[in-house]
C-alpha positions in Angstrom: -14.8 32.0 -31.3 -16.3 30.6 -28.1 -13.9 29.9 -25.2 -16.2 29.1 -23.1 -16.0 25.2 -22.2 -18.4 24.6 -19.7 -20.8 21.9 -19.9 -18.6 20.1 -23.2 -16.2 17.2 -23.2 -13.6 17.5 -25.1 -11.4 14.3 -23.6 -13.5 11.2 -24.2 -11.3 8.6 -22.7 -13.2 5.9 -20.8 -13.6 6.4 -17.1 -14.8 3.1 -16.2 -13.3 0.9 -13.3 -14.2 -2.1 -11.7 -15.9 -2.4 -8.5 -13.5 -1.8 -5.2 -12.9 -5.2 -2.9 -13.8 -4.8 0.5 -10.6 -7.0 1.1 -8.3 -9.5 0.2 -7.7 -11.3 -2.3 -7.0 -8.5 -4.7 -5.8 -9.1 -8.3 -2.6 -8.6 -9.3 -2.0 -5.2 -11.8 -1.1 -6.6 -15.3 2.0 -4.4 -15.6 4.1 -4.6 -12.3 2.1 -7.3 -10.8 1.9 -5.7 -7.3 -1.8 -5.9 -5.4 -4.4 -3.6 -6.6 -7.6 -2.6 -4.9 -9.7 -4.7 -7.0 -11.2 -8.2 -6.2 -9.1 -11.1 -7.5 -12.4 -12.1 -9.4 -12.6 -9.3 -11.2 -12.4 -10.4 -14.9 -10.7 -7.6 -16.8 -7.9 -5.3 -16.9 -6.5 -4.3 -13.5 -4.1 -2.0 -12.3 -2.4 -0.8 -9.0 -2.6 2.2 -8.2 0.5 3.7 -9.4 0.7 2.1 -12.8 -3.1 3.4 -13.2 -1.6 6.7 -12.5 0.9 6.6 -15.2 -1.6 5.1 -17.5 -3.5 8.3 -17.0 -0.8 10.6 -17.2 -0.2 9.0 -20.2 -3.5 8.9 -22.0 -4.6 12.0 -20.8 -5.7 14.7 -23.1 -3.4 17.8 -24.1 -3.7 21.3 -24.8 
């Protein structure tokens, strides 16, 4: 067996995020509904920073 890991992804849960907003308005997050640091236009999910740290904490990959 090979226990060497480098170079292989073994968690495939998708990293992508929308684009930053250089200020206000920012959209609200979807769960607690506090300002995120994403542009109010964004189309899409958004989350504050807190509840996009649970969410990771949550989906991240074990073991």
């Amino acid at each position: 067996m090979n226990d060497d890991v480098t170079g292989r992804d073994y968690c495939l849960v998708g990293t992508d995020h929308p684009p930053k907003a250089d200020g206000p308005p920012y959209a609200a997050c979807v769960l607690c509904q506090e300002p995120t640091e994403y542009p109010e236009s964004y189309k899409g999910i958004t989350l504050c920073p807190v509840c996009e740290w649970r969410e990771a904490e949550r989906t991240s990959c074990s073991g």
